[in-house]
C-alpha positions as a LaTeX table, in Angstrom:
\begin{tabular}{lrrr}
\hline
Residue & $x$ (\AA) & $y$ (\AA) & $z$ (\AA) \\
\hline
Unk1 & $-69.56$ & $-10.57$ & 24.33 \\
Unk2 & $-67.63$ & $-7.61$ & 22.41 \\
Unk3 & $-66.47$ & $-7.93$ & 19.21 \\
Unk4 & $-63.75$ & $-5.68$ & 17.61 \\
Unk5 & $-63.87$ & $-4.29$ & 14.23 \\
Unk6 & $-62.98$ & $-5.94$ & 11.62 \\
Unk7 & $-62.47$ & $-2.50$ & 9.36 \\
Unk8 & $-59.47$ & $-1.54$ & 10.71 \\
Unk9 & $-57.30$ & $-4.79$ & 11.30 \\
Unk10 & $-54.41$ & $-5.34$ & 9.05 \\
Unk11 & $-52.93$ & $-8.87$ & 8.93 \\
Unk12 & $-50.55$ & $-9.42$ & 11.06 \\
Unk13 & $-48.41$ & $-10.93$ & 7.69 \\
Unk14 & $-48.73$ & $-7.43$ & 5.96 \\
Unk15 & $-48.81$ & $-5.62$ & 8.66 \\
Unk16 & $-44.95$ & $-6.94$ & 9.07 \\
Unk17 & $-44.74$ & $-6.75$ & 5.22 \\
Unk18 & $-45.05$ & $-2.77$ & 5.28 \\
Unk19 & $-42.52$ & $-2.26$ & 8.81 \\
Unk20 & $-39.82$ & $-3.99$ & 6.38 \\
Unk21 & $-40.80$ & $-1.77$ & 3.96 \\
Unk22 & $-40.21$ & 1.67 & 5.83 \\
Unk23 & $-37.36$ & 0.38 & 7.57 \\
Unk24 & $-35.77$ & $-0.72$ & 3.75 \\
Unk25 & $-36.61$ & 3.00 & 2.70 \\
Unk26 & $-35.04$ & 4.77 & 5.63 \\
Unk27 & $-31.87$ & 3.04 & 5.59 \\
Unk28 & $-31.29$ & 3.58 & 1.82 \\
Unk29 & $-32.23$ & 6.96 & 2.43 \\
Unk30 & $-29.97$ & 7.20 & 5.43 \\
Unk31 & $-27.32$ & 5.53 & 3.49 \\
Unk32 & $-27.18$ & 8.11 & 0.85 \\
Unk33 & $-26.89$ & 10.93 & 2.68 \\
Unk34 & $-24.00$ & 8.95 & 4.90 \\
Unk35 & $-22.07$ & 8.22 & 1.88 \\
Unk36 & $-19.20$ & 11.01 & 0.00 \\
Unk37 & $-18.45$ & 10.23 & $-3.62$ \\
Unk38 & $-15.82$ & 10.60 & $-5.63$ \\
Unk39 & $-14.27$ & 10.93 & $-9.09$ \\
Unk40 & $-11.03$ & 10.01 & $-10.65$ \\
Unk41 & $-9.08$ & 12.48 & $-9.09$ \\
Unk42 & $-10.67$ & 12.30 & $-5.54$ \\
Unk43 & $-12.93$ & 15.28 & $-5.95$ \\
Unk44 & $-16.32$ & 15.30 & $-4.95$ \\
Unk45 & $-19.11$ & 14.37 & $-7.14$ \\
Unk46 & $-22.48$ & 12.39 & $-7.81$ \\
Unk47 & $-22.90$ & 8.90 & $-7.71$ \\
Unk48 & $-23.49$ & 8.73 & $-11.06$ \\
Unk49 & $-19.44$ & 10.21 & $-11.60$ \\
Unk50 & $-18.19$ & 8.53 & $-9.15$ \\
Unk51 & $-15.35$ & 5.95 & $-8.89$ \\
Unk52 & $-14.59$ & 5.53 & $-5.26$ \\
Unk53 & $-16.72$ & 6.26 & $-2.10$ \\
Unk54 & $-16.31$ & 6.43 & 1.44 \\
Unk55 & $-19.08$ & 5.81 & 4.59 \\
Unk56 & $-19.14$ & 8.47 & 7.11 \\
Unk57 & $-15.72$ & 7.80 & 9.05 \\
Unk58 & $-16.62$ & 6.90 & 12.64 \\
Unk59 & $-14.87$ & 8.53 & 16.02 \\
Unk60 & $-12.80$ & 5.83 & 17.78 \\
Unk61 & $-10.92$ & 6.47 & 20.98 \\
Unk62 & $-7.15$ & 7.14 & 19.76 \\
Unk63 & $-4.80$ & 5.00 & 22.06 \\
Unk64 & $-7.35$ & 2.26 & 20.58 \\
Unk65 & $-7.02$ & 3.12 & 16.97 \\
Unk66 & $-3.78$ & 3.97 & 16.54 \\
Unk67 & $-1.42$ & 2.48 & 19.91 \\
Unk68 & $-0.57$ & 5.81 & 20.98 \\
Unk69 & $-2.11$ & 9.10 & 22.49 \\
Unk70 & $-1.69$ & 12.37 & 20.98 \\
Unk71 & $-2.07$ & 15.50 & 22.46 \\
Unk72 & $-5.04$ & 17.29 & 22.97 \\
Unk73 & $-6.99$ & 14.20 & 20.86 \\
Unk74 & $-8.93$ & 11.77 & 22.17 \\
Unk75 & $-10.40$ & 10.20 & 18.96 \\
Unk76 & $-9.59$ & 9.85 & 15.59 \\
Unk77 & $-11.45$ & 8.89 & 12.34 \\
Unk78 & $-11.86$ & 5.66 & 11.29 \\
Unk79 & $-11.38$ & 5.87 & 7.34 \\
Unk80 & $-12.49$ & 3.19 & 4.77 \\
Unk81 & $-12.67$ & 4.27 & 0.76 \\
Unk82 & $-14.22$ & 1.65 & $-1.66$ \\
Unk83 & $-13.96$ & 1.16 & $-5.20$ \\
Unk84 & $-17.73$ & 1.51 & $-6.22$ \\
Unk85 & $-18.12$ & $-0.78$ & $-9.47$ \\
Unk86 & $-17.21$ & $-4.11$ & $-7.03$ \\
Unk87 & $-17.51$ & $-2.82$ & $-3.53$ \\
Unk88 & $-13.75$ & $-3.49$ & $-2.86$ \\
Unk89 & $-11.80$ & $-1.82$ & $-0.35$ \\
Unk90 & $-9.24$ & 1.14 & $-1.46$ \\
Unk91 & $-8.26$ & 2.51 & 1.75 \\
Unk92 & $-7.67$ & 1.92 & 5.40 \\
Unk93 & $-6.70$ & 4.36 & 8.02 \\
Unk94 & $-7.22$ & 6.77 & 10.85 \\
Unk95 & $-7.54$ & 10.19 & 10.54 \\
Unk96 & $-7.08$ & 13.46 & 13.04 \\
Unk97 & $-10.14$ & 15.42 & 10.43 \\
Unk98 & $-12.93$ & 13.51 & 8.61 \\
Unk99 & $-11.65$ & 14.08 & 5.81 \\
Unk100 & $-8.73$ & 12.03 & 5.46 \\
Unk101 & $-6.14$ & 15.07 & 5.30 \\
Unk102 & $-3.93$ & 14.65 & 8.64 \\
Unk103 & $-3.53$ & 10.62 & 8.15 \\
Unk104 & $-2.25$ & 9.44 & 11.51 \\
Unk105 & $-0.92$ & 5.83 & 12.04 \\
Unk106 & $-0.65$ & 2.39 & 9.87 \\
Unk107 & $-2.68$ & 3.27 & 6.61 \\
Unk108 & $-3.21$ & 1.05 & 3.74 \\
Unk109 & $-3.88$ & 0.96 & 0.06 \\
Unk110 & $-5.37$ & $-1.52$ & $-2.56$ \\
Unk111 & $-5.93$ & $-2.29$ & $-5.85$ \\
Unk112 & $-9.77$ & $-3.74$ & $-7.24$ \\
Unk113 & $-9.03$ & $-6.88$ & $-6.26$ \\
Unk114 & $-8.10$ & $-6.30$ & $-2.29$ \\
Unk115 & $-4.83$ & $-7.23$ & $-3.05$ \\
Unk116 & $-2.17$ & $-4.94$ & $-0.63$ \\
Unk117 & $-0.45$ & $-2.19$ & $-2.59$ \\
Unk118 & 1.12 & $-0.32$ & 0.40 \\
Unk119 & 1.51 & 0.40 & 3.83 \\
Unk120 & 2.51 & 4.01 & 5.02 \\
Unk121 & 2.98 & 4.67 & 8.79 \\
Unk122 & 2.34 & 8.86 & 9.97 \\
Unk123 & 3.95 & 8.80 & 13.00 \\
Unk124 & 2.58 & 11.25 & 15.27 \\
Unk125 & 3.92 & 10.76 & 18.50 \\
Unk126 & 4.10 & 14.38 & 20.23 \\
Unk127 & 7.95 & 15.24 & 20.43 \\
Unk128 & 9.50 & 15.89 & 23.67 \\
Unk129 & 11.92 & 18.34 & 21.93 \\
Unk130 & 11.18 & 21.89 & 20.86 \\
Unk131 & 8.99 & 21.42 & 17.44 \\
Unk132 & 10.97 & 24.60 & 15.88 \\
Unk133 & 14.04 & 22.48 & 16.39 \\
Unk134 & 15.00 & 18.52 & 16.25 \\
Unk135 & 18.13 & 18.02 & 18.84 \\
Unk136 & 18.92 & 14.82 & 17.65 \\
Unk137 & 22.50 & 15.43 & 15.60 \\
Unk138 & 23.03 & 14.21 & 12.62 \\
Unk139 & 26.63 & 13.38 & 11.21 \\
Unk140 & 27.93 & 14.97 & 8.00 \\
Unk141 & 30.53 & 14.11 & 5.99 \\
Unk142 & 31.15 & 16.83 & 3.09 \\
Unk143 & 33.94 & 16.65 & 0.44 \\
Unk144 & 34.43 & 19.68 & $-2.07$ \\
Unk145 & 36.69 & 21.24 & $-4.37$ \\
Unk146 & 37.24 & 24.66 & $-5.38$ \\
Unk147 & 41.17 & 25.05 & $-5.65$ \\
Unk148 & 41.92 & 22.39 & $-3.94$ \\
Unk149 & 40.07 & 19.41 & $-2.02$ \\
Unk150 & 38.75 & 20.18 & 1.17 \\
Unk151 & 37.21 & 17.41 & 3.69 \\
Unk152 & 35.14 & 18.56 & 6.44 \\
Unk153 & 32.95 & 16.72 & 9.21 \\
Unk154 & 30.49 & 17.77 & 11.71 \\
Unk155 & 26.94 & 17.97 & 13.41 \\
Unk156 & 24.06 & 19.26 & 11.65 \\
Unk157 & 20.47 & 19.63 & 13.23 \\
Unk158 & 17.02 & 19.85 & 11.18 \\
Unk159 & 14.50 & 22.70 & 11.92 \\
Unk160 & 11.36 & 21.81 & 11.65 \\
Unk161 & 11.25 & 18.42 & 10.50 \\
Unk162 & 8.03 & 17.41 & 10.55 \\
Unk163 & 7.48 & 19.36 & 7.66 \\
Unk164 & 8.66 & 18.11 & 4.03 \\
Unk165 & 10.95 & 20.83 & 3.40 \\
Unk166 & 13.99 & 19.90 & 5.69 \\
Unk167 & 16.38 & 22.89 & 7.20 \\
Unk168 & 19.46 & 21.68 & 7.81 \\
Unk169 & 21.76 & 23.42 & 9.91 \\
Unk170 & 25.42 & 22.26 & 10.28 \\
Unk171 & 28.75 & 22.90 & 12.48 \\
Unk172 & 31.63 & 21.37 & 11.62 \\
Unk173 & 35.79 & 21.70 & 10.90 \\
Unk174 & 37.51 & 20.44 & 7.76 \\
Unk175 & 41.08 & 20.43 & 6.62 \\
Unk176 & 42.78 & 21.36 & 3.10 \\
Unk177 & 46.53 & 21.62 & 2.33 \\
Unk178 & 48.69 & 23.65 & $-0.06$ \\
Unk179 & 52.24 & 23.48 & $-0.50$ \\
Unk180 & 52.37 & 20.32 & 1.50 \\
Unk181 & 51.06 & 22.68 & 4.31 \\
Unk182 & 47.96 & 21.60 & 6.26 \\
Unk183 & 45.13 & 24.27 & 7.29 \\
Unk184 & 42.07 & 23.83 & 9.02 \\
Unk185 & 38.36 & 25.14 & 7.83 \\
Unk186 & 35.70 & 25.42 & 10.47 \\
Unk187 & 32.46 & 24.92 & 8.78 \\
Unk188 & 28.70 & 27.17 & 9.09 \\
Unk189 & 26.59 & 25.95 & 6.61 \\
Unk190 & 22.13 & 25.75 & 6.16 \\
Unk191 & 21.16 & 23.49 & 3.60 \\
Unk192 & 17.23 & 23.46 & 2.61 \\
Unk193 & 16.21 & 19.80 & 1.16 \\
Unk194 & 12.69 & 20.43 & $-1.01$ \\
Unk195 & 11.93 & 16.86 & $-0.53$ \\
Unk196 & 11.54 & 16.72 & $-4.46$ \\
Unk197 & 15.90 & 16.05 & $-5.68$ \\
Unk198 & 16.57 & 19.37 & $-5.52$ \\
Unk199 & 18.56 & 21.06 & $-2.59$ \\
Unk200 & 20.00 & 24.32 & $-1.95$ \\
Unk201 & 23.12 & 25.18 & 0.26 \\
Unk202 & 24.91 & 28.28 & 2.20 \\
Unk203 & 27.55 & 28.08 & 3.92 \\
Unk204 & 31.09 & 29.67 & 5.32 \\
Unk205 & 34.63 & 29.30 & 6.72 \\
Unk206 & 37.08 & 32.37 & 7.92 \\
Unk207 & 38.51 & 32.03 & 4.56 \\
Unk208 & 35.37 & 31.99 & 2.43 \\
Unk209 & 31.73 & 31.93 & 1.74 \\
Unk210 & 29.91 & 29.63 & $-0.33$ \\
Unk211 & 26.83 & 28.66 & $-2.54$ \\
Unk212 & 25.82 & 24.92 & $-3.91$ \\
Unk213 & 22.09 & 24.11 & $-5.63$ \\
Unk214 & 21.91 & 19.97 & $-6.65$ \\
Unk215 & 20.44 & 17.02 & $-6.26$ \\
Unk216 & 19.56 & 15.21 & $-3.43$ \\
Unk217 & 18.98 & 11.23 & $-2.81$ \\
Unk218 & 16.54 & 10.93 & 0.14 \\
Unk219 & 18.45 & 13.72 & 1.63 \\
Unk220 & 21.41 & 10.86 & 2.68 \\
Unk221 & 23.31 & 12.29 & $-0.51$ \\
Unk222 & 23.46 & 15.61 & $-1.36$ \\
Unk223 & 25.69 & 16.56 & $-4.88$ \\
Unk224 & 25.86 & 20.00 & $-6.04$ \\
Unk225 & 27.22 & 22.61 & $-7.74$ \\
Unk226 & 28.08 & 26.52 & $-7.05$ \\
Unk227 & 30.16 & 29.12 & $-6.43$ \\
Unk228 & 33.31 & 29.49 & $-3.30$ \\
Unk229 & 34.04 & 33.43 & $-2.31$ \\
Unk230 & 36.78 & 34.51 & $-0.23$ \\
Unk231 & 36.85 & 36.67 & 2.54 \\
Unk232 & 40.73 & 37.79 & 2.02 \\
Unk233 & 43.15 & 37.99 & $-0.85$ \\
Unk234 & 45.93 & 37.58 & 2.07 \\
Unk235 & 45.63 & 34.17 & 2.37 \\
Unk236 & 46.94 & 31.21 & 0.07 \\
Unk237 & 45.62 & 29.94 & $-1.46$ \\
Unk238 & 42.29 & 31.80 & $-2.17$ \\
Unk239 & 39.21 & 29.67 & $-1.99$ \\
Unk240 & 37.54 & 31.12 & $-5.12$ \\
Unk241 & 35.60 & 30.00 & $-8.17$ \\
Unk242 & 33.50 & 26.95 & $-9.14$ \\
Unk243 & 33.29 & 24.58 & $-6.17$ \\
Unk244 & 31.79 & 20.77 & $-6.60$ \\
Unk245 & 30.55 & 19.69 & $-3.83$ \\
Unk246 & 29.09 & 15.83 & $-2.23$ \\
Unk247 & 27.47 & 15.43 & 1.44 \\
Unk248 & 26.72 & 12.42 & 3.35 \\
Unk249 & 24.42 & 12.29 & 6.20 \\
Unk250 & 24.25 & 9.26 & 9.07 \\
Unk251 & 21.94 & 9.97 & 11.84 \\
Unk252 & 18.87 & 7.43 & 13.72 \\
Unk253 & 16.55 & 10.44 & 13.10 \\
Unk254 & 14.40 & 9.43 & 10.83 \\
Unk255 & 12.49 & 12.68 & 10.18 \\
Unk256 & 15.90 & 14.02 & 8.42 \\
Unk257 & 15.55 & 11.84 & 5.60 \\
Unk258 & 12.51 & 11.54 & 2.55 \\
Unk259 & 10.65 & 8.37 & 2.93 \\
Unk260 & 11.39 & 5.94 & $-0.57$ \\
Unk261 & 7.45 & 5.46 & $-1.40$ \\
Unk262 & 6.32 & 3.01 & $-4.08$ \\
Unk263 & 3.17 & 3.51 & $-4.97$ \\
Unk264 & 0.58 & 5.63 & $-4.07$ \\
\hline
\end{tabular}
């Protein structure tokens, strides 16, 4: 009869004991290096400056992620931040880079106790239209006053809207009258909206050319003030000198106007 050695038998108790072990100290280890930090202000740092931190976004098929496809991307980044003193989520979303800079689809914030603060949607659904140019109109209605009131109405069309600085450019025909005598002002105007109150607008008739820098409320009001030049000293009245002016926009395009955002 053989007999095995007892020298080198480990009990099958420890033996499992140790495997728990090694398999505790690899995933911590993996875990660390799987895990981005950050401080305050969303910079990089240590763990041991760190408020928030975020587990190595996974790739998940687009259509699934976010109900759409998008061009040339079959998978997005699944992105979840965490406040690190209670382990809370801080973030929800999908991303086109792993680092959370081209947000695409429903994302969500929250406060330390889970609690919803807001929802933000990036809509990315590839545009049929030219990207340099949005064909959808958009209807303008401008009053203004240099000498007298003028009221004009038209079509304007943004370039590039995607972006947050919105180019708006605008055809339309207004009318004024002096000495109970209607005239007629065709309208040429680009307006560009900063997407932070503050607009600026150029702009021209056959009888003038003119200059407004203002405010702007979502970029469905626009109120300014500038300067009206005329093209001729032939015709009365002369459109010259301090002009007010106020612009409405209507329009189902919803990439013309600045998103109200409460919150973060």
């Amino acid at each position: 009869m053989k007999y095995k050695s007892k020298l080198f038998q480990i009990p099958k108790k420890k033996s499992l004991l140790f495997a728990f072990i090694y398999l505790f100290i690899s995933y911590n280890s993996f875990a660390q290096k799987d895990t981005i930090y950050f401080d305050a202000n969303w910079k990089n740092c240590s763990k041991e400056l760190a408020m928030y931190y975020r587990i190595q976004p996974e790739k998940i098929e687009t259509k699934k992620a976010i109900g759409y496809k998008i061009k040339n991307i079959d998978s997005v980044y699944s992105v979840k931040d965490y406040y690190l003193k209670n382990h809370k989520l801080q973030f929800q979303g999908y991303s086109k880079d792993k680092e959370a800079q081209e947000l695409v689809g429903a994302s969500k914030w929250f406060d330390e106790n889970e609690i919803l603060l807001n929802t933000q949607n990036y809509n990315y659904k590839e545009s049929h239209t030219s990207k340099l140019l949005e064909w959808q109109p958009i209807f303008y209605i401008n009053y203004s006053i240099t000498v007298k009131n003028q009221f004009a109405g038209g079509l304007e069309f943004c370039l590039d809207c995607e972006n947050k600085n919105k180019l708006f450019l605008g055809l339309g025909y207004g009318i004024s009258s002096y000495d109970s005598k209607y005239f007629g002002l065709p309208d040429l105007h680009l307006s560009l909206n900063t997407g932070s109150l503050l607009f600026i607008k150029a702009g021209g008739s056959n009888r003038n050319l003119y200059s407004l820098a203002g405010i702007s409320f979502l970029n469905v009001i626009d109120l300014g003030l500038g300067y009206s030049y005329p093209l001729s000293q032939d015709k009365t009245p002369e459109l010259k000198g301090f002009t007010f002016g106020l612009t409405f926009r209507i329009t189902n395009n919803k990439s013309a106007y600045i998103p109200l955002r409460i919150g973060f």
